[in-house]
N, C-alpha and C positions, 0 to 999 in steps of 0.2 A: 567444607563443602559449599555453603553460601558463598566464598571468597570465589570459589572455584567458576560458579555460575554466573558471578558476577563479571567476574574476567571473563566470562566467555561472551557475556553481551555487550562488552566494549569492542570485541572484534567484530569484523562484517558479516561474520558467516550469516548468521541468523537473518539478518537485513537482506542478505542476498538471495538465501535456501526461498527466504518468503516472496521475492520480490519476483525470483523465477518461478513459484510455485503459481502466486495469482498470474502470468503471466501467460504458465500453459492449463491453468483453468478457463482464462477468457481465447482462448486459443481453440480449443476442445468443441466439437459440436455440443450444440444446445442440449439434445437430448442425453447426451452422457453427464451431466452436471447432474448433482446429489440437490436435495433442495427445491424440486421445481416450482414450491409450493412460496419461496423466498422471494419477496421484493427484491426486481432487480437494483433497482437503484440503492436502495439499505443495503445490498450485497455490495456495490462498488462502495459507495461511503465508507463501509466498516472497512473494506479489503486496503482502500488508500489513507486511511487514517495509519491500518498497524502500518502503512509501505513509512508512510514518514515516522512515526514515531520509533521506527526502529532505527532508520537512518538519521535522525536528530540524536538518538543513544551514542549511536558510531560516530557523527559530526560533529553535532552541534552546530554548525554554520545555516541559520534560519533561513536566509533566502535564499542557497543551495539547494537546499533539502525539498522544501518548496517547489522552488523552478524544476529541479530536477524528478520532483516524484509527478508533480502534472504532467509536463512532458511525459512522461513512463505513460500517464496515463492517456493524453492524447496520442501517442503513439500504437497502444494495443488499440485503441479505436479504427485509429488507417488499418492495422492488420488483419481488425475485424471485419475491415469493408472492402477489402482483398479475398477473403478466403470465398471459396466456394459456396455457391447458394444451397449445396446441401448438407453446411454448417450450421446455418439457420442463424444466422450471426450476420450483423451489417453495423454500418458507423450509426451511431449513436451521440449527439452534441451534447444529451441529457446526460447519458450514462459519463461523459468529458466532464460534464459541470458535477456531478456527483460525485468522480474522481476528486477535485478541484475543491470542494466542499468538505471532502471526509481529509486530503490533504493538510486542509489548515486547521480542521479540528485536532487534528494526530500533533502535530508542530504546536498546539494551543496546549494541548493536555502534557505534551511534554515541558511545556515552559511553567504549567503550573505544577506537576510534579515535582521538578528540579530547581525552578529557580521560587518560587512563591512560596509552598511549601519546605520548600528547605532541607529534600532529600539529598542526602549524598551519595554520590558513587564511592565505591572504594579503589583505589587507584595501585 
């Protein structure tokens, strides 16, 4: 069963189901979001932290993962300052930097889970 789970977090699905899921939460008008009562910027940090540490599971390639999950995240920013103003949604450089932040914390905790601690994956 653990073998099972485990192989299942070496494939992308998981990295992807989530990546699309924060994706079409920052998508979503403001007042349909659960939580109003949540720090926006703590919500992007913790959402781009799990974006990479799930895709650092999948890679491993550190400034992939990196590059590629900021961009993700300065990218839902332009869509957020695209969408209609009765989204209640616009760019944000802060909530980019908080992406940007929870990023290389997600890619940090993965390196010390795996490589420092001296977890093993099962292969």
């Amino acid at each position: 069963m653990i073998d099972r789970i485990i192989r299942f977090f070496e494939k992308p699905y998981l990295a992807v189901l989530y990546s699309l899921f924060i994706l079409a939460l920052c998508s979503m008008p403001s007042e349909n979001l659960p939580g109003e009562d949540i720090n926006d910027k703590l919500a992007h940090f913790v959402a781009f932290a799990g974006i990479s540490f799930l895709w650092m599971w999948v890679s491993q390639g550190y400034l992939k993962v990196i590059v590629l999950s900021a961009l993700f995240g300065l990218i839902i920013e332009f869509i957020q300052g695209a969408l209609p103003a009765s989204f209640h949604r616009s760019y944000d450089l802060m909530d980019a930097l908080a992406d940007g932040v929870g990023v290389l914390i997600g890619v940090g905790l993965y390196y010390i889970a795996f490589k420092l601690l001296g977890i093993k994956k099962e292969s």
